[in-house]
N, CA, C and O atoms as CSV, one atom per row, in Angstrom:
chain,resi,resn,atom,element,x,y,z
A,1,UNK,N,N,0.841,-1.181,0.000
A,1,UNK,CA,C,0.000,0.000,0.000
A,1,UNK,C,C,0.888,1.246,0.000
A,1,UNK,O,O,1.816,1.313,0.805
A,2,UNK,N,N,0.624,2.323,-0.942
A,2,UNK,CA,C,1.147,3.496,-0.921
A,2,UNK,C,C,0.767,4.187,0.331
A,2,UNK,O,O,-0.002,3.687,1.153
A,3,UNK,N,N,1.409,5.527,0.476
A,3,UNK,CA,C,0.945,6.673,1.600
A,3,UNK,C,C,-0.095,7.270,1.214
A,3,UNK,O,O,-0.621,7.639,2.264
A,4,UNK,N,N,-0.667,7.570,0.447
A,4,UNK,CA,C,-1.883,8.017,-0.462
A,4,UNK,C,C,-2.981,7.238,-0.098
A,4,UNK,O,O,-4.014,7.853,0.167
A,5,UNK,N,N,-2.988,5.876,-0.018
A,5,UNK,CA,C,-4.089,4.999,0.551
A,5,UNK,C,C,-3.862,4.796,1.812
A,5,UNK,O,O,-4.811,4.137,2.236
A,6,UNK,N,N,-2.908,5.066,2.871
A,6,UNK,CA,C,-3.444,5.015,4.051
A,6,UNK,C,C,-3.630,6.662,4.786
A,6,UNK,O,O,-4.326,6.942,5.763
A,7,UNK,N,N,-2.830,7.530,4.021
A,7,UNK,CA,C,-3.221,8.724,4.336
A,7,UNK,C,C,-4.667,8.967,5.265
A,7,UNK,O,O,-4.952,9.128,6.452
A,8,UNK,N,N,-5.280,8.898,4.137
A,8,UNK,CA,C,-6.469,9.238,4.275
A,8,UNK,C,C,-7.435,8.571,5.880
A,8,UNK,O,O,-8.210,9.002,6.734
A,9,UNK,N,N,-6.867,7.535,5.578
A,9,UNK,CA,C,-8.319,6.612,7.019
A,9,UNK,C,C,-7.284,6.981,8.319
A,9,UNK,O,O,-7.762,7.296,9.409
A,10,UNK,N,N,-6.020,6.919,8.123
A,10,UNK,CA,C,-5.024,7.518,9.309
A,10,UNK,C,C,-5.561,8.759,9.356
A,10,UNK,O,O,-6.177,8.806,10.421
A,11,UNK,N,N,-5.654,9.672,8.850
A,11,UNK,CA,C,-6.319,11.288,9.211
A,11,UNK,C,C,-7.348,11.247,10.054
A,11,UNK,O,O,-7.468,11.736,11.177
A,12,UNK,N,N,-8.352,10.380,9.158
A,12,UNK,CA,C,-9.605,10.275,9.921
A,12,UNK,C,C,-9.624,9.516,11.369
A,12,UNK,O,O,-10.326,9.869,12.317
A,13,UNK,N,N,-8.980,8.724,11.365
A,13,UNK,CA,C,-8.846,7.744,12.385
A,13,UNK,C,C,-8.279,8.660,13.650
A,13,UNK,O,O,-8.721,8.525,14.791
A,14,UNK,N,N,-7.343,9.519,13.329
A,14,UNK,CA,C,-6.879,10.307,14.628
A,14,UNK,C,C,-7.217,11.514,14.984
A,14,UNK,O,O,-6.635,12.159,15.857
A,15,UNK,N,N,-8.820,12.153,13.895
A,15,UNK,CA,C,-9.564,13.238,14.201
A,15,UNK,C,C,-10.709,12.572,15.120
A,15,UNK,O,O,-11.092,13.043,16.191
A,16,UNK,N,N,-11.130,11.535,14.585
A,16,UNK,CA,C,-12.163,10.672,15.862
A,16,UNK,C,C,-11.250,10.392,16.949
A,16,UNK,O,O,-11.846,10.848,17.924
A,17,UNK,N,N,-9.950,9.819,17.429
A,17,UNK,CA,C,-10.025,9.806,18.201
A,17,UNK,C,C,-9.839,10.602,19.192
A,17,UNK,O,O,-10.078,10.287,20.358
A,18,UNK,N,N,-9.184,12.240,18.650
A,18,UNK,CA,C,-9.183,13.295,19.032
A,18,UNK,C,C,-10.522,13.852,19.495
A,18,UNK,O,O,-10.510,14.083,20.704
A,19,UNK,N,N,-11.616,14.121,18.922
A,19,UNK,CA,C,-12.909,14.322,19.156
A,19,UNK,C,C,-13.493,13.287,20.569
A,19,UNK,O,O,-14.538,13.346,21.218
A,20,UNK,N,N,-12.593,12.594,20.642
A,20,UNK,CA,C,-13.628,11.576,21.728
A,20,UNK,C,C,-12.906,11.879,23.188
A,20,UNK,O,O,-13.353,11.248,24.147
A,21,UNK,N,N,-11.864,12.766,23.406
A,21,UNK,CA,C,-10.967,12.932,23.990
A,21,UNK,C,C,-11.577,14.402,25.318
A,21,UNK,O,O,-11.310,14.576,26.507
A,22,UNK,N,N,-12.546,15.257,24.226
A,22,UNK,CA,C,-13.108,16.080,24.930
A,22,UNK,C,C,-14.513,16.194,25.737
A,22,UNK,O,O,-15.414,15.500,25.266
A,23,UNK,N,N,-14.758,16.786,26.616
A,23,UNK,CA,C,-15.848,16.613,27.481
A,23,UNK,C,C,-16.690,18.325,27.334
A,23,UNK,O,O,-16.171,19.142,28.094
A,24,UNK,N,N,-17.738,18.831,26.569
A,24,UNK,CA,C,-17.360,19.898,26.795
A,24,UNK,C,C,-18.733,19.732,28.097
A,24,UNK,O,O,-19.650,18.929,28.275
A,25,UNK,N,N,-18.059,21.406,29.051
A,25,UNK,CA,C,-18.921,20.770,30.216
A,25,UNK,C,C,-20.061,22.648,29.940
A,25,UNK,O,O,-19.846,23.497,29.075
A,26,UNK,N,N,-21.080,22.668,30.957
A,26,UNK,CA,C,-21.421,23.933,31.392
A,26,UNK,C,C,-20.612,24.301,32.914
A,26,UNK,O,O,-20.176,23.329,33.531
A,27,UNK,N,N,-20.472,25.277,33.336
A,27,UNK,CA,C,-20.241,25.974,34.495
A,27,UNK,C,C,-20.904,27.018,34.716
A,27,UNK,O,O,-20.529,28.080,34.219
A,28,UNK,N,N,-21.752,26.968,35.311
A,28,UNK,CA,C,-23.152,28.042,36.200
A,28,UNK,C,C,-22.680,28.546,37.296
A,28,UNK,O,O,-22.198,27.784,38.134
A,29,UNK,N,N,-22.720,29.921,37.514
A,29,UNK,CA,C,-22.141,30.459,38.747
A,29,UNK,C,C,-23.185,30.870,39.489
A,29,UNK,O,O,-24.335,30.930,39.055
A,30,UNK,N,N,-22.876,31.141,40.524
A,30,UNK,CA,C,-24.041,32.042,41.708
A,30,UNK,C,C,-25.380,32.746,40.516
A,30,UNK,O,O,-26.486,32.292,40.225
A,31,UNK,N,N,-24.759,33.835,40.119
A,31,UNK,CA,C,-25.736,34.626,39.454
A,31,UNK,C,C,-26.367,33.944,38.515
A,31,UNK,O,O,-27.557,34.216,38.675
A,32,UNK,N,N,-26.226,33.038,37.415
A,32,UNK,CA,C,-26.890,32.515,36.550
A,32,UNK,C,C,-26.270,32.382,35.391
A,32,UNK,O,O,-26.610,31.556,34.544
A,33,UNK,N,N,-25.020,33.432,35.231
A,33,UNK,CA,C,-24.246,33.192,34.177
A,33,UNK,C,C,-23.501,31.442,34.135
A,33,UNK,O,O,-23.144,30.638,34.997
A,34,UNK,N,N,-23.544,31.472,32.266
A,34,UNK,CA,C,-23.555,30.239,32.308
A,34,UNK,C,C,-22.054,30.389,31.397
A,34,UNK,O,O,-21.920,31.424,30.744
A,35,UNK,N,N,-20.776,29.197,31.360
A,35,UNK,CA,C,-20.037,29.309,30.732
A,35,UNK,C,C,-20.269,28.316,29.908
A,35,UNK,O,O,-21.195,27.680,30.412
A,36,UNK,N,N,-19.794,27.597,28.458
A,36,UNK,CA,C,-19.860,26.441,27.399
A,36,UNK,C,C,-18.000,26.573,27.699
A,36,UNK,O,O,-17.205,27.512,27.654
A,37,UNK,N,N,-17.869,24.912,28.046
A,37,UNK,CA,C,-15.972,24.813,28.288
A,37,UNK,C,C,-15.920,23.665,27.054
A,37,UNK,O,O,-16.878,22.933,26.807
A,38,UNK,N,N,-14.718,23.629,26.364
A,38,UNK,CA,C,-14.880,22.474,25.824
A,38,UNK,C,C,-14.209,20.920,26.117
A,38,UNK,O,O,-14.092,19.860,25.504
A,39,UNK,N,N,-13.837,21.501,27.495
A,39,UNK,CA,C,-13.237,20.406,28.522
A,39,UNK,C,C,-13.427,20.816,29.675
A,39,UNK,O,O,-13.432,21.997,30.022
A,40,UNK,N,N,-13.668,19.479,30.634
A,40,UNK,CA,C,-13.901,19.863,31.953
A,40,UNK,C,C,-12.702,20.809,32.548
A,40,UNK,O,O,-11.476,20.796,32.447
A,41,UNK,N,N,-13.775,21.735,33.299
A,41,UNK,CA,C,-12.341,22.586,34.134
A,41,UNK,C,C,-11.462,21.860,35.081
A,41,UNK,O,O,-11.712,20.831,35.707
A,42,UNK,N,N,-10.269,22.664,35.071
A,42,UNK,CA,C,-9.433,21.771,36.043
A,42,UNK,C,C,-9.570,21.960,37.536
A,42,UNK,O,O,-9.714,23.168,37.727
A,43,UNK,N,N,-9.584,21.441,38.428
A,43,UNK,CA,C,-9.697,21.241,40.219
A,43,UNK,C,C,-8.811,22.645,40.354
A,43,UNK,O,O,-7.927,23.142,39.658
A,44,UNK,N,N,-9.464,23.035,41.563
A,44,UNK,CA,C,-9.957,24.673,42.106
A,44,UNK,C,C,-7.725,24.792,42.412
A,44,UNK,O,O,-6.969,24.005,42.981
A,45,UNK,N,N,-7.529,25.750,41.906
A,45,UNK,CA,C,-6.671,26.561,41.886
A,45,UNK,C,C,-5.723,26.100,43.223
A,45,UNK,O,O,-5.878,24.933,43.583
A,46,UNK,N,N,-4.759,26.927,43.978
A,46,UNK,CA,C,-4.394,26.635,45.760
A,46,UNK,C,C,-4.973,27.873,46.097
A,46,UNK,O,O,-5.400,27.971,47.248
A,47,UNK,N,N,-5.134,29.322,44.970
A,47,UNK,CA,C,-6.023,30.696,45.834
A,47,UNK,C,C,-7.381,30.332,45.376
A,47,UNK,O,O,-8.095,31.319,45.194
A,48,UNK,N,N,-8.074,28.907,45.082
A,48,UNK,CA,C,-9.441,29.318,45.418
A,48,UNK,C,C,-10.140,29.281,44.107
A,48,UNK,O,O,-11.367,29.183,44.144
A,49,UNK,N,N,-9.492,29.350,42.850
A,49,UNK,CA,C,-10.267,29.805,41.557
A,49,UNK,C,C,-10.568,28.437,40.679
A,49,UNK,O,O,-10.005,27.404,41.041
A,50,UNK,N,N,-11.200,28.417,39.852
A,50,UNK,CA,C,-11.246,27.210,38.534
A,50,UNK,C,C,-11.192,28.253,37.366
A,50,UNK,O,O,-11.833,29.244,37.017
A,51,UNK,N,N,-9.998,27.463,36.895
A,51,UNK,CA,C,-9.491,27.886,35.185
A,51,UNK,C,C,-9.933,27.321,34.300
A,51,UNK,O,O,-9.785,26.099,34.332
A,52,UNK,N,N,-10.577,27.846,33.263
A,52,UNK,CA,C,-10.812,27.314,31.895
A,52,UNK,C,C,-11.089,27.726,30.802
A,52,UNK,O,O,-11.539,28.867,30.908
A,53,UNK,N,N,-11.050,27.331,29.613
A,53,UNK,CA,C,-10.941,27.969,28.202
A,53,UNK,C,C,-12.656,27.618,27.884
A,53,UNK,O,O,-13.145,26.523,27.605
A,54,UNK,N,N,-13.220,28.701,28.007
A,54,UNK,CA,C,-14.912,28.460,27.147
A,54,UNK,C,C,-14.203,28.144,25.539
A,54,UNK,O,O,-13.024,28.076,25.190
A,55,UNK,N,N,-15.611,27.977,24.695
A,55,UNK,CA,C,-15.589,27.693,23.547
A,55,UNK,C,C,-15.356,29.191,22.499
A,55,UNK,O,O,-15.621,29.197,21.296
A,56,UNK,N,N,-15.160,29.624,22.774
A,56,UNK,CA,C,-14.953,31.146,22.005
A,56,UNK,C,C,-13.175,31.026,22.127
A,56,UNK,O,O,-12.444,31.545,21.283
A,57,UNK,N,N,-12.753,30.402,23.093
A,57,UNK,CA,C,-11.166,30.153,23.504
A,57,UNK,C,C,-10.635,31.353,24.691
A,57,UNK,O,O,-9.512,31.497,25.172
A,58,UNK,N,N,-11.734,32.030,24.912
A,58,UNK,CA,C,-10.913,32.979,25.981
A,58,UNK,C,C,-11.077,32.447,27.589
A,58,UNK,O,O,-12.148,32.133,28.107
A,59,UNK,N,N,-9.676,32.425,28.280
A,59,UNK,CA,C,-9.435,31.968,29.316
A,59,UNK,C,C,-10.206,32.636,30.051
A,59,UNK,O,O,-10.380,33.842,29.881
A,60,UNK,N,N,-10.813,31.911,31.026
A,60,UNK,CA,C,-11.921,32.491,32.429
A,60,UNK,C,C,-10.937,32.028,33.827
A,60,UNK,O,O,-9.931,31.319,33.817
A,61,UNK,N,N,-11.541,32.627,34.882
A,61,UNK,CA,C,-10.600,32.490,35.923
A,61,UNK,C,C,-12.275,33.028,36.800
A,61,UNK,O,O,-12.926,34.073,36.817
A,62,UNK,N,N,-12.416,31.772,37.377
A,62,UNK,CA,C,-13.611,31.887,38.271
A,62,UNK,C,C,-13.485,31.714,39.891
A,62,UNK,O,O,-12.648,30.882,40.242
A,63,UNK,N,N,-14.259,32.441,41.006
A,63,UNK,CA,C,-13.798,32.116,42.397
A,63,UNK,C,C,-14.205,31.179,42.504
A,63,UNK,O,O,-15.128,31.132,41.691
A,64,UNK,N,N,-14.132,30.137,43.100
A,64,UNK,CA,C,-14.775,28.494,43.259
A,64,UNK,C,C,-16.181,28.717,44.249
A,64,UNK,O,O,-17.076,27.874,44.306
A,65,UNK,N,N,-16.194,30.135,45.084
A,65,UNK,CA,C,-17.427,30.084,45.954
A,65,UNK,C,C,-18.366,30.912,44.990
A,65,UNK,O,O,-19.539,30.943,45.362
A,66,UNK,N,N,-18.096,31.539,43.911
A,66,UNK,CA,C,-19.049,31.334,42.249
A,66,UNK,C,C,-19.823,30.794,41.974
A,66,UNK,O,O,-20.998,31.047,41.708
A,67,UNK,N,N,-18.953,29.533,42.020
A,67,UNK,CA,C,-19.918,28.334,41.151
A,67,UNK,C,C,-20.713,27.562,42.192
A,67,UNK,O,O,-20.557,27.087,43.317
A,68,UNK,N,N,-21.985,27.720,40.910
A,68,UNK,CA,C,-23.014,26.887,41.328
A,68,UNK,C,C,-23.056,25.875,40.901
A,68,UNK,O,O,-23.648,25.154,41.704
A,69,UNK,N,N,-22.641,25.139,39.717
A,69,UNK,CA,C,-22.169,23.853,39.440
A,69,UNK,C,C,-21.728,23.625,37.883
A,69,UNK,O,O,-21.985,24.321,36.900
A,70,UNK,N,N,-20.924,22.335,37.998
A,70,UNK,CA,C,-20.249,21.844,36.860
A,70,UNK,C,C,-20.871,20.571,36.739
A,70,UNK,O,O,-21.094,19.670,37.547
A,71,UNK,N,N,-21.185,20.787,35.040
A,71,UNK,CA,C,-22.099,19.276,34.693
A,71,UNK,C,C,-21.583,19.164,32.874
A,71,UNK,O,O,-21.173,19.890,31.968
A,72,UNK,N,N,-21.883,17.976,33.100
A,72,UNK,CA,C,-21.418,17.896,31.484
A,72,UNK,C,C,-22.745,18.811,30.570
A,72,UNK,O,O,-23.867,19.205,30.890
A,73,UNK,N,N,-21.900,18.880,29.280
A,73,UNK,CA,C,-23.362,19.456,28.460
A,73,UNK,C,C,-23.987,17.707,27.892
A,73,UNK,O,O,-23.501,16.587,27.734
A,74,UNK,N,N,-25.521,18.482,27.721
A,74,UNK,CA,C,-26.655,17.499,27.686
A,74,UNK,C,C,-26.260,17.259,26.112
A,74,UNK,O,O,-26.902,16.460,25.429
C-alpha cells in the first residue's frame, strides 16, 4: 500500500479519536451566568479559583465560591 491509501483513514482515524478525547462541560455560577468549556475545568486553583478555556477560547478564571455547578453538556 502506498501513503496516499493510508493517508487518508489515518487522518480520519486520529480526528475521531481526538474528538472523543473532549468533554465539553457547562459551568453556572451564583448569578446565573452560564459558561460552554470544551473540557472539563481543572480542580480549584491553591487561591481558590477554577481555570478554563470556554468555547470562544478565551481563558476564564472563576472564584470556586461562584460556582453553582459543573455538569457535562446534555
Amino acid at each position: 500500500m502506498n501513503i496516499k491509501t493510508l493517508g487518508f483513514p489515518l487522518a480520519v482515524a486520529a480526528f475521531l479519536t481526538l474528538a472523543g478525547c473532549s468533554t465539553p462541560t457547562v459551568v453556572t455560577l451564583q448569578n446565573g451566568t452560564q459558561y460552554l468549556t470544551k473540557d472539563m475545568p481543572k480542580t480549584k486553583t491553591k487561591d481558590g479559583f477554577f481555570e478554563f478555556e470556554d468555547i470562544s477560547g478565551a481563558k476564564v478564571r472563576v472564584n470556586a465560591n461562584d460556582v453553582s455547578t459543573i455538569r457535562k453538556e446534555d
